[in-house]
C-alpha positions as CSV (number, residue, x, y, z in Angstrom):
1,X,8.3,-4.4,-19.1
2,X,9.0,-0.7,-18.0
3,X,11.8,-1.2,-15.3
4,X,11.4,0.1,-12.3
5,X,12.8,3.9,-11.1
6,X,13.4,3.5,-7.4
7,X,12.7,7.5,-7.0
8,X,9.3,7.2,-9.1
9,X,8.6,4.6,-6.7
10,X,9.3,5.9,-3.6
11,X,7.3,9.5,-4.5
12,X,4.7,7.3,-5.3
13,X,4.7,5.1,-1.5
14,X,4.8,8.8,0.1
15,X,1.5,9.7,-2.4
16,X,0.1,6.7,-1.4
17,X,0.8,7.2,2.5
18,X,-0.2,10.7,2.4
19,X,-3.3,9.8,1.0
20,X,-4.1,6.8,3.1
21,X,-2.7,8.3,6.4
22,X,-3.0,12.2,6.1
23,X,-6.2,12.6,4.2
24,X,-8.9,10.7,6.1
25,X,-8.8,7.3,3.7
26,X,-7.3,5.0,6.4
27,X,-10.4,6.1,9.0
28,X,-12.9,5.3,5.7
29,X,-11.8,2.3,5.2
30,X,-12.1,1.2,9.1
31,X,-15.4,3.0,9.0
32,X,-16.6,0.7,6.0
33,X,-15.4,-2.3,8.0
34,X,-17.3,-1.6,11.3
35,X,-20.3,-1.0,8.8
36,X,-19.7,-4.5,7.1
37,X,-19.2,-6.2,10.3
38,X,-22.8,-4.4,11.8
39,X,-24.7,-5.6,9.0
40,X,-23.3,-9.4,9.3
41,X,-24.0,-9.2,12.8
42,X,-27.6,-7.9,12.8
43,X,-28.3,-10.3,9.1
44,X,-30.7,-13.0,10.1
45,X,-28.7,-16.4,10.0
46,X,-30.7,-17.9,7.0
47,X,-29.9,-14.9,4.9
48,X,-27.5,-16.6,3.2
49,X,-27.2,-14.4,0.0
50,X,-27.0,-11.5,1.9
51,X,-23.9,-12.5,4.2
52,X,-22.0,-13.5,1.0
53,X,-22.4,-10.3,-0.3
54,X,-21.0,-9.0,2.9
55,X,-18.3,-11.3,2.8
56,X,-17.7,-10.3,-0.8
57,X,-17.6,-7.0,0.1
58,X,-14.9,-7.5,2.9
59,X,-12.6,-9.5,0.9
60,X,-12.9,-6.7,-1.4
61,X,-11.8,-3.9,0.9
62,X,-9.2,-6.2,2.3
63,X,-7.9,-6.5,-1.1
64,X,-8.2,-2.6,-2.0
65,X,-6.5,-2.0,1.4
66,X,-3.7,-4.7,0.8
67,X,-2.7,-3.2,-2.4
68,X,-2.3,0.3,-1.2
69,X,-0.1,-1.3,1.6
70,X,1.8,-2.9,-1.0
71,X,2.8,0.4,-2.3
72,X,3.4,2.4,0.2
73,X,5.6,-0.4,1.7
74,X,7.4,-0.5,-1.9
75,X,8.8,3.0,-0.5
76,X,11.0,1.0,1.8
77,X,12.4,-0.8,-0.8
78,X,13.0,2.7,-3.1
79,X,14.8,4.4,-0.2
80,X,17.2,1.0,-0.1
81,X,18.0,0.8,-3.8
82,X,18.2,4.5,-3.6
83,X,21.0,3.8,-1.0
84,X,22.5,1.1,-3.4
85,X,23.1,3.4,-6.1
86,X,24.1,6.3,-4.8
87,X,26.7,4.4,-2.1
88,X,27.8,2.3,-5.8
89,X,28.2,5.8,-7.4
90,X,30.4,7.5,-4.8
91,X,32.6,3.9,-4.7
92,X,32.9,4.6,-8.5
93,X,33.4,8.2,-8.5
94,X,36.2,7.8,-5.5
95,X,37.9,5.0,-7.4
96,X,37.6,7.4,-10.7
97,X,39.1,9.6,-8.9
98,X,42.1,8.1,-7.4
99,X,43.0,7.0,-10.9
């Protein structure tokens, strides 16, 4: 398992949030849920199959929406391990230093 560059990651959160946020994807995704939410609500009751399908699709744009979350939230945690290792390296360089 490749581990994990806190910098890769957090340029990565900021493409993610640039393109969810800046570029129109967070206002498709709500679009696409009103949509969903329409057609459940106008679907006779009986129509079983097709409410699934509804629900199906919902779970899945939950899920697509989750992840990206996920991501740009991992930029949180980049920026802190960032903070780790560069506060660890000055400790080191200032005890190297002193020597």
């Amino acid at each position: 398992m490749k581990k994990s560059d806190p910098y890769e990651a957090l340029e990565k959160s900021q493409r993610f949030k640039d393109w969810y946020e800046d570029d129109g994807l967070k206002e498709a995704v709500a679009d696409m849920r009103r949509a969903y939410f329409r057609s459940f609500e106008s679907s006779h009751i009986s129509d079983d199959h097709g409410r699934r399908n509804i629900h199906v699709a919902l779970k899945i744009l939950d899920n697509f929406e989750s992840s990206l979350q996920t991501v740009m939230g991992g930029g949180q945690i980049a920026k802190a391990e960032i903070k780790r290792l560069e506060t660890a390296e000055l400790t080191k360089n200032r005890k190297f230093l002193q020597k």
